[in-house]
Wavefront OBJ file of the C-alpha trace (Angstrom):
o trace
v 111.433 44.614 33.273
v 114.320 45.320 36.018
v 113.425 44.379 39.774
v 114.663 47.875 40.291
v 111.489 49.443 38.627
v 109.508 47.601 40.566
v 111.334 48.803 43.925
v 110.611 52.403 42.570
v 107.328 51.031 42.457
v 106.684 50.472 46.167
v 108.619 52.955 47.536
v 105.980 54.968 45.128
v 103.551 53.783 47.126
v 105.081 53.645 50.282
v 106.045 50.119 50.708
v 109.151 50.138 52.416
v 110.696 47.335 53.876
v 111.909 48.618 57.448
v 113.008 46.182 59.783
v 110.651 44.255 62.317
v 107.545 45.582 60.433
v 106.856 42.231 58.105
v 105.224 38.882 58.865
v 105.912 36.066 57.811
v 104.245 32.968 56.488
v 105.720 29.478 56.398
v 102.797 28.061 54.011
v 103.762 30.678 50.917
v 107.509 32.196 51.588
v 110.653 30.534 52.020
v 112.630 31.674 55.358
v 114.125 34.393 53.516
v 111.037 36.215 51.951
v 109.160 39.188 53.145
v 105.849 38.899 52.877
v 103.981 41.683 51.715
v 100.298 41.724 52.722
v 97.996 43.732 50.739
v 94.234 44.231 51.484
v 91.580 44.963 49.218
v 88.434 47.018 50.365
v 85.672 46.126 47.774
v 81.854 45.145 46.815
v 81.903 41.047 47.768
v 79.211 40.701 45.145
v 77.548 43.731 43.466
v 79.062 43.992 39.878
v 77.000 47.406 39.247
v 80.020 48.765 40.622
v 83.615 48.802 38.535
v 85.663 47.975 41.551
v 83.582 45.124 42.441
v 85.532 42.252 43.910
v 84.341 40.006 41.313
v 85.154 42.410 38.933
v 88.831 43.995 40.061
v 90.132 40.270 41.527
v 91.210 38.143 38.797
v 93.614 41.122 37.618
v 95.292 41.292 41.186
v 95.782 37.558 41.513
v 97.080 37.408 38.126
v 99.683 40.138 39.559
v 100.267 38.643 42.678
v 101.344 35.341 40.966
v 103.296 37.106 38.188
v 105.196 38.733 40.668
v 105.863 35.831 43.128
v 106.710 33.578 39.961
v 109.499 35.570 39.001
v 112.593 36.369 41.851
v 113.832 38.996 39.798
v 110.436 41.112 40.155
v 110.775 41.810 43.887
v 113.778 39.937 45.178
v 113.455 38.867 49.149
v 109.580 40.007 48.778
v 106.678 37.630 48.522
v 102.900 39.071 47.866
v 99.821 38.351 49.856
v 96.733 39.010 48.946
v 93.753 39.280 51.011
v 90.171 40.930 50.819
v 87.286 42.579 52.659
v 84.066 43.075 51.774
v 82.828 47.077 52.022
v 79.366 46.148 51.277
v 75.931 46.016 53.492
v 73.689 43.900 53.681
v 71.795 45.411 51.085
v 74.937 44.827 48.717
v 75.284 48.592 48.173
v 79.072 50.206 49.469
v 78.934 51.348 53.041
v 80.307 53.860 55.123
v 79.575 51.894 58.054
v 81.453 48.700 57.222
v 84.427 49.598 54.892
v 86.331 51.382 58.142
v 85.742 48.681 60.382
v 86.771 46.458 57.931
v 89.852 48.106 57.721
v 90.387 48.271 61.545
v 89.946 44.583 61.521
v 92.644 43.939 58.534
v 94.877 46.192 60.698
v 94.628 44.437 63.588
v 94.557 41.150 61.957
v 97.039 41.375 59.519
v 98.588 44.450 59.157
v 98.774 45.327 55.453
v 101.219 47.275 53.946
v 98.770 49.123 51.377
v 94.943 48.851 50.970
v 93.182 48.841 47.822
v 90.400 50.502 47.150
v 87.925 50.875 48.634
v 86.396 52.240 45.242
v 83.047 54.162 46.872
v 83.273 58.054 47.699
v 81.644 57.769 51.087
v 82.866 54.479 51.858
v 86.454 55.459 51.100
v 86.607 58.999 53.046
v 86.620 56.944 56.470
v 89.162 54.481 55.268
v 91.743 57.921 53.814
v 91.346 59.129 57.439
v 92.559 55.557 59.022
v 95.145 54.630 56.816
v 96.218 59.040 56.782
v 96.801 58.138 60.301
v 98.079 54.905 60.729
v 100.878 55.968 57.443
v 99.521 53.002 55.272
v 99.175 53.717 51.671
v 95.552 53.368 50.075
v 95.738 52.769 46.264
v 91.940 53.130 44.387
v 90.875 53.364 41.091
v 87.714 55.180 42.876
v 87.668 57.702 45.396
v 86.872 60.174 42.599
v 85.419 63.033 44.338
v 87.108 66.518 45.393
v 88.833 66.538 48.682
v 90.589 63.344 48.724
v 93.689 65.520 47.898
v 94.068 66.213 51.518
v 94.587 62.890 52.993
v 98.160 62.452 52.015
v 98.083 58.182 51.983
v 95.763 58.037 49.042
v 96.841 57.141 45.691
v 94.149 57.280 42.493
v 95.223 55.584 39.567
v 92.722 56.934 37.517
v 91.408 60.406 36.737
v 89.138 61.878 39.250
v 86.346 64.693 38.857
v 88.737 67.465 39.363
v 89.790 66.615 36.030
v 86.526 67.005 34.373
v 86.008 70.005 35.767
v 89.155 70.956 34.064
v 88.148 69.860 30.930
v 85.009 71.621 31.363
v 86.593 74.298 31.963
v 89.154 74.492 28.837
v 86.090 73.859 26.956
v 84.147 76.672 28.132
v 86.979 79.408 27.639
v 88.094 77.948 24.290
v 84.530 78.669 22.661
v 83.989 82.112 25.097
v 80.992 80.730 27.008
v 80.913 82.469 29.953
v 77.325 82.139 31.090
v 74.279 79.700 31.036
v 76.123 76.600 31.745
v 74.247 74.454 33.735
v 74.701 71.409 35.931
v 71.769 68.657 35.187
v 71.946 65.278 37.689
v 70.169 62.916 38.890
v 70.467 62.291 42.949
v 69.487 60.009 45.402
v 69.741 60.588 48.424
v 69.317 56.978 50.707
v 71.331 54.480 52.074
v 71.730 52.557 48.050
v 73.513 55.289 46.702
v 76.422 56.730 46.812
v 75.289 59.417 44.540
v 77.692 59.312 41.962
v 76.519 62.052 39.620
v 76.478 64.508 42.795
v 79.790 63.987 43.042
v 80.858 63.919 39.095
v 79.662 67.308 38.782
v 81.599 68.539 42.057
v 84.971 69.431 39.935
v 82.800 71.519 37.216
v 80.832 73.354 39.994
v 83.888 74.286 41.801
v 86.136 75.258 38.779
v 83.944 77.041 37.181
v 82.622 78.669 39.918
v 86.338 79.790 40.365
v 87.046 81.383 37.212
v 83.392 83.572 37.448
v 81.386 81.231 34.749
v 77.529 81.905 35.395
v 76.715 78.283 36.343
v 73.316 76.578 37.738
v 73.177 73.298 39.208
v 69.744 71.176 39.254
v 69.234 67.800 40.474
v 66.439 65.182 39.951
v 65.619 61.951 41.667
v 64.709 58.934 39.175
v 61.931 57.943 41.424
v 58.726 59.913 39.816
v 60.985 61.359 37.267
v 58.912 64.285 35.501
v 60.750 65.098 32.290
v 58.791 67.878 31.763
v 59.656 69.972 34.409
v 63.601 68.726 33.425
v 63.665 70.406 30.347
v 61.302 73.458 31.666
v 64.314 74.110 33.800
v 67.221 73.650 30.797
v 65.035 76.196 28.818
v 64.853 78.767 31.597
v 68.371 78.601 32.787
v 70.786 76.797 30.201
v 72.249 76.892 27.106
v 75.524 75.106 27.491
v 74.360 71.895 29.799
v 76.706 68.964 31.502
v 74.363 66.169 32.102
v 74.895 63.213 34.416
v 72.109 60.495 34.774
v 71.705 56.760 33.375
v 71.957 56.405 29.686
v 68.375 55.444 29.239
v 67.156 58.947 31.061
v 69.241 61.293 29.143
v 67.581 59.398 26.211
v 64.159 60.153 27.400
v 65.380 63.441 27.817
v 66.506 64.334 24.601
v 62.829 62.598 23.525
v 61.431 65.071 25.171
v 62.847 68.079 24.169
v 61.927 67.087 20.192
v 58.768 66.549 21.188
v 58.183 69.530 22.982
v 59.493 71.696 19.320
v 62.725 73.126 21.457
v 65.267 74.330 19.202
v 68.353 71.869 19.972
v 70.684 73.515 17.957
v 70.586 75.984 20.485
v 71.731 74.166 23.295
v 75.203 71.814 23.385
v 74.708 68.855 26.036
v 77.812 66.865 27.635
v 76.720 63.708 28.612
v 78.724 62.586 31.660
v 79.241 59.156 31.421
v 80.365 57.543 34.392
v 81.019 53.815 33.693
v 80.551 53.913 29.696
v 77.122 52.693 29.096
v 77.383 54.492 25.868
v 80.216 52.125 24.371
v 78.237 48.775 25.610
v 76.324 47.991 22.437
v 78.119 46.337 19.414
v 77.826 47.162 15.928
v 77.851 50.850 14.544
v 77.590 53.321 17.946
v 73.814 54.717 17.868
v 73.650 56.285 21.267
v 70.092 56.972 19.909
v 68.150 53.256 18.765
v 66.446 51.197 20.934
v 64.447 49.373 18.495
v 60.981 51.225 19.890
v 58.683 53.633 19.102
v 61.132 56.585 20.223
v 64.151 55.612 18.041
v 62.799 58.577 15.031
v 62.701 61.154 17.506
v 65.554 60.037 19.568
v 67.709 60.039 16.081
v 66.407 63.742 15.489
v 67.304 64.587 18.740
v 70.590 63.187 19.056
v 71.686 65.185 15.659
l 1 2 3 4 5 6 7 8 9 10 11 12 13 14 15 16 17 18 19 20 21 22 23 24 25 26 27 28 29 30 31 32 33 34 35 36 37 38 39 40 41 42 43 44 45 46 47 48 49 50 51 52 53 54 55 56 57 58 59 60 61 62 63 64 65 66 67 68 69 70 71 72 73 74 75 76 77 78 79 80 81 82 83 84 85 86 87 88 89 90 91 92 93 94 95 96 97 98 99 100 101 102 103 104 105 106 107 108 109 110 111 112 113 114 115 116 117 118 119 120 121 122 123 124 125 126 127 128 129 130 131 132 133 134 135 136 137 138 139 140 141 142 143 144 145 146 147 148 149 150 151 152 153 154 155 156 157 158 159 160 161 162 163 164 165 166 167 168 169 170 171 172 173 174 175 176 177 178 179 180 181 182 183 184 185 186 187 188 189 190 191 192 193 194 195 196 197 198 199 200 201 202 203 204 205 206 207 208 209 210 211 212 213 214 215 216 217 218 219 220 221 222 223 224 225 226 227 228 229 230 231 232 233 234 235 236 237 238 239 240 241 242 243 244 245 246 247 248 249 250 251 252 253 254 255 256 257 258 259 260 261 262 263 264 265 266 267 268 269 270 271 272 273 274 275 276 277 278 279 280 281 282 283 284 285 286 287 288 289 290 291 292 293 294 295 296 297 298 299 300 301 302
């Protein structure tokens, strides 16, 4: 691969190499290197989230040494790689300590790009700091609507605005134009970051915007009455997106077979946010958990 891709690359990103604005580092560059520091924002330790540190850091040190193995990669450029932790004490992201993390990695070592951090609420603070201090912020996170606006942020994956536009092109390709209704689960303390509030954001909003009747209806885990779930599906949907953990959407489905609803009646999308549903091995039977359930749960799943 040319060393001129890889240029194209940064200046992608916005890593330029102006004059005055590197550091240097006698242990790791030769005299005539520019270093390039880049600072991760992630979970130290919690590996319930994809971006964990843990998780996300033996792919950038492999990079980091592929690229500073090879001269031809970046010529006169030398990567650094250092990281922050955006978690509490609790282990759960924070909004708290991912910007002052960030103020401290500016101070201290003045990146030239962040990544991550991967969080919705922790990342909106650190958009509006590196917006303003013209660093780039590359995250495979940050997946909510809105980001759009801080002009330093860089997603490399798809964010909700794209479900909603698949939501959409699936809604006007079969002519549904009402009863489509938005099931989550939400929690509201300082543990969450409430990702199914925010995966459902892009369908709300799009089609909202091209006049599809649509009903939103959240749930908290904690006392979870399935009953009064599906009381609300039958009253108000037909055509229903569904974000929650595997195992509740499970339950769900339980339910309604039990309770005689006619399923064919009804299409469910199952929004599933870090692939649970592709975890087991063998044959994929979103349905069997070796219990009591697994007959209805089949039924139901059909």
């Amino acid at each position: 691969m040319s060393p001129c891709w890889f240029r194209s690359l940064l200046l992608l990103l916005g890593l330029r190499v102006p004059p005055g604005r590197s550091s240097r580092c006698a242990d790791n560059a030769t005299s005539d290197q520019t270093v390039v520091t880049l600072a991760a924002i992630l979970p130290l330790t919690n590996t319930d989230y994809a971006w964990a540190w843990p998780r996300v850091a033996p792919a950038l040190l492999r990079a980091v040494r592929r690229v500073n193995s090879d001269p031809w990669l970046l010529p006169g450029l030398r990567l650094r790689l250092i990281h922050g932790s955006s978690e509490n004490r609790g282990g759960f992201c924070s909004d708290s300590i991912a910007p002052l993390v960030a103020v401290d990695l500016k101070q201290s070592d003045d990146p030239w790009a962040f990544i991550g951090p991967g969080c919705d609420y922790s990342s909106s603070p650190v958009a509006r700091f590196s917006t303003h201090w013209d660093v780039p912020m590359v995250t495979a996170g940050a997946r909510a609507m809105g980001f759009d606006q801080y002009a330093a942020v860089t997603n490399t994956g798809p964010t909700h605005k794209k479900l909603g536009e698949l939501g959409l092109r699936v809604q006007e390709a079969f002519g549904w134009r009402q009863h489509a209704m938005l099931v989550y689960s939400d929690n509201k303390d300082d543990s969450d970051d409430r990702p199914c509030y925010f995966a459902v954001e892009g369908l709300y909003l799009l089609l909202g915007a091209r006049n599809i009747s649509t009903r939103d209806y959240s749930f908290s885990l904690d006392g979870l009455n399935l009953r009064a779930v599906v009381q609300e599906i039958r009253q108000h949907g037909r055509v229903v997106y569904i974000c929650c953990p595997w195992d509740i959407f499970r339950s769900l489905m339980v339910q309604f077979w039990e309770e005689g609803v006619a399923l064919e009646d009804y299409v469910f999308f199952f929004i599933d946010l870090f692939a649970e549903g592709l975890g087991q091995r063998g044959p994929v039977r979103p349905w069997f958990r070796g219990d009591r359930h697994d007959h209805a749960a089949r039924h139901a799943f059909r």
